[in-house]
N, C-alpha and C positions, 0 to 999 in steps of 0.2 A: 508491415510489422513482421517480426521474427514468428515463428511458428510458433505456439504453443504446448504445454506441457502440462501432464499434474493428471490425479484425479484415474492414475492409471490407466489413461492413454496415449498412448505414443506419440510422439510431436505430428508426423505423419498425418495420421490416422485422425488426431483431434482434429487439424486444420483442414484436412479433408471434408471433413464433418459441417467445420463453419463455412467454409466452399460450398459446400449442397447447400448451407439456411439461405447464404447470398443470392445463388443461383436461384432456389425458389422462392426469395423474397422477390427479386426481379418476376419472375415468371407470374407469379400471382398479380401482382402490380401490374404486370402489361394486361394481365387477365380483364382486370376490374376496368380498364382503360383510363388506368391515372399516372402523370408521371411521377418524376419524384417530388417535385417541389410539390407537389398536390397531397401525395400521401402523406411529406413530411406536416403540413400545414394540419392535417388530422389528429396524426400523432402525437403533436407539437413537440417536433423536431426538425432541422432545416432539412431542403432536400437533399445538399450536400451530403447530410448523414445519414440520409437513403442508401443514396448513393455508394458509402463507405462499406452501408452492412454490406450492399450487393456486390459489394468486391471484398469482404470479407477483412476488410482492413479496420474495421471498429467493430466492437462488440457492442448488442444494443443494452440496454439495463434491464430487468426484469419488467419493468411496467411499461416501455416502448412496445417489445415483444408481444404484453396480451391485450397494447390498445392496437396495436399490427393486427392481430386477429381478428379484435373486433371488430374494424376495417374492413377487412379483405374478407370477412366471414369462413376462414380457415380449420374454426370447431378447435381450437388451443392448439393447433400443430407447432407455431412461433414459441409459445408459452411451451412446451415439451421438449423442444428441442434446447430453448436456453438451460433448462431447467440440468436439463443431461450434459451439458457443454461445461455450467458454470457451477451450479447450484451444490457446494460440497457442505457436506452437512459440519467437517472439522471446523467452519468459519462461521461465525451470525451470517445471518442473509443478509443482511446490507453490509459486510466486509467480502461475500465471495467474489465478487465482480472485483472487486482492486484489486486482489490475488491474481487476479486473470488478467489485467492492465498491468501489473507488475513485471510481468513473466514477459512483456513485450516492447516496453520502455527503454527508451536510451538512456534517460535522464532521469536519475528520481532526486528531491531534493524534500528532506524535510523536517521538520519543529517539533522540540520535545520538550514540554516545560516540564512535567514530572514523572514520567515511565520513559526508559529507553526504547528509542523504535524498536519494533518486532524482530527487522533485521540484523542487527546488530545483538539479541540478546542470545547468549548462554544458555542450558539447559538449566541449569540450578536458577536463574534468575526468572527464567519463562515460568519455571513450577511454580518458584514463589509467589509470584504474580498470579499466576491464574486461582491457587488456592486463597486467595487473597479476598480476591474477587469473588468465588465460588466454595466458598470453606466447608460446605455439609454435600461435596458430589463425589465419586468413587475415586479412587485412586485411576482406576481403567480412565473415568474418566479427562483426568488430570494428564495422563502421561496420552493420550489422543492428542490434547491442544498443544500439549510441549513437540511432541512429535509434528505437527502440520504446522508450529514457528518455525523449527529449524528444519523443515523443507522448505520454506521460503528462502531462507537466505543462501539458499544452495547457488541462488541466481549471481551470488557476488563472486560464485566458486567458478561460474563459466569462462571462456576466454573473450566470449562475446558479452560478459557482464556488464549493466548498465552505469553510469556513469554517477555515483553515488555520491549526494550532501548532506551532513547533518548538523543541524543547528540544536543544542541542549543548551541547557539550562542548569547551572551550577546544584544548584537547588538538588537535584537527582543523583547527580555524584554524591553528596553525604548522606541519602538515607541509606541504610544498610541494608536492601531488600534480600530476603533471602540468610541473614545474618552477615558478620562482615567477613568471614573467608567466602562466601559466593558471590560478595559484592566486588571483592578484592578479585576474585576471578574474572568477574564480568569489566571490571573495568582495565585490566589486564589485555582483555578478549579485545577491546576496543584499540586500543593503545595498539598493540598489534597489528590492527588491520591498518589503524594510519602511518604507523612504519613501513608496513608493506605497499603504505601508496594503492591500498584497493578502496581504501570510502579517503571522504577529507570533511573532519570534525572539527568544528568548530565550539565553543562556550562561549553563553552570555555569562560572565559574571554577576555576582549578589548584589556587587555597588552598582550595576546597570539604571537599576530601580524598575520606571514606568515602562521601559520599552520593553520588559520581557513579562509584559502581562499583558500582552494585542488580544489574545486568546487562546486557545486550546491548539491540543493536537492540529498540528497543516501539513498536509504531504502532495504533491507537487510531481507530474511526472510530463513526457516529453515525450513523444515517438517519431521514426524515422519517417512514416507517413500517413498523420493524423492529429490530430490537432491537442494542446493537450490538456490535461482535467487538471482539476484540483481535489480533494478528499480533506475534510474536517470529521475529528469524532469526538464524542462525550465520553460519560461511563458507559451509557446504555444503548447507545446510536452511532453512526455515523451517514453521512451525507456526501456522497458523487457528483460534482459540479462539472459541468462540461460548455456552462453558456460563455464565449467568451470575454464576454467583460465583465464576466464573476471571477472568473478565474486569471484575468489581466490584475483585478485588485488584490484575490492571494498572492500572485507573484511578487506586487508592491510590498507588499505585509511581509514578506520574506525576506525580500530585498532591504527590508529596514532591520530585521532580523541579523541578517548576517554581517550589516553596519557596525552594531551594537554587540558585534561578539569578540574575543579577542583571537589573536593572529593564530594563524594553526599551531606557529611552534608555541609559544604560550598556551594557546589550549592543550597539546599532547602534554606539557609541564604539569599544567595543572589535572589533569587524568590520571598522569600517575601518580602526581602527591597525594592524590585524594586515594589511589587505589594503595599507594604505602601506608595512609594513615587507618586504613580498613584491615592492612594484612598484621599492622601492629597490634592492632587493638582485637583481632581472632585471635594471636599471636600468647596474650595475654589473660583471656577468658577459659 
């Protein structure tokens, strides 16, 4: 995978960092006299994925790391070191790891039945949402989480940018989050980026019916050498799937997703009607 970045370490200097966990994940392993498929069978993870951390080509999840420990009986060195690597406080703890899979992805592709993905949103529309969400927390705190959105989508800004799909949901387009001159902007923002040929959106239409209610938020990514996840979230949660015939049936789920949507140019059409009919109606208020 591509280097890593964020969290005010230098690409460098972080993947250097996950180089030593590798290197002493190995070292400890050979210590204990297990290989990998042995460890991994502890940890319940394959040895394959042993194998990954110690080449520093996967990152483990927070609770790999402190059954690692408890393994290898390390006293949390595993547990310290992901914690410094991944663990940024601007994200819930079960979103910082996808931040960090994000940043390394070729491929990301994903489902949005009623908030627009992280990366695709605007500032006026990320505030809205988060105070939304969180409506009695500081302003400080508010403009932190809008700030650590639009460092993510910085990834779409790279030349090495990952290869970006989204699949929404009509339903999203007309609410007016934010009011409708910031919906009109954000949907503007989108429209843009599919002219520019840097994401490729697609919409399920309202007449769809049954097929745009499979479930929630699904996001989808793909690396150059590693195998790849899936991510579903709630309001309150989200969940990192890596087994892969969990994540063979997201792809399915997807793949009937984006059956069910309509043709890009039809989708860009209707983005912008929908974002004409927002900028009419700020227009008018």
């Amino acid at each position: 995978m591509a280097n890593a970045s964020g969290g005010g370490t230098g690409n460098g200097s972080r993947q250097a960092v996950w180089e030593f966990f590798g290197a002493e994940l190995k070292r400890q392993r050979e210590e204990a006299g297990l290989t990998q498929v042995e460890l991994g069978a502890r940890v319940f993870v394959s040895g394959g994925y042993i194998g990954q951390f110690e080449q520093a080509i996967r990152k483990p999840q927070l609770d790999v790391a402190q059954r690692i420990d408890t393994v290898l009986q390390t006293d949390g060195f595993f547990e310290r070191t992901w914690r410094k690597l991944i663990d940024d406080k601007r994200y819930a703890d079960y979103f910082a790891a996808v931040v960090e899979l994000e940043r390394t992805a070729t491929k990301i592709c994903e489902f949005a039945p009623s908030v627009l993905p992280g990366l695709l949103q605007t500032a006026a529309y990320a505030r809205a949402v988060t105070i939304a969400a969180n409506p009695f927390v500081t302003d400080a705190y508010v403009e932190e989480k809008v700030s650590a959105r639009l460092e993510r989508a910085h990834i779409l800004d790279d030349a090495t940018r990952p290869e970006y799909w989204a699949v929404l949901h009509e339903n999203l387009l007309r609410c007016p989050v934010g009011g409708p001159a910031a919906m009109a902007e954000q949907l503007e923002h989108v429209a843009a980026l599919m002219r520019e040929r840097v994401v490729w959106v697609t919409v399920i239409p309202q007449a769809a019916g049954a097929c745009a209610s499979m479930g929630g938020m699904l996001q989808l990514m793909e690396f150059e050498d590693a195998p790849p996840v899936a991510y579903t979230e709630t309001s309150f949660s989200g969940t990192l799937l890596d087994d892969p015939a969990v994540v063979k049936r997201a792809q399915r789920a997807y793949d009937l997703l984006r059956v069910a949507a309509l043709s890009p140019e039809a989708s860009l059409a209707l983005i912008e009607s929908a974002a004409e009919d927002h900028r009419q109606c700020a227009s008018t208020t």
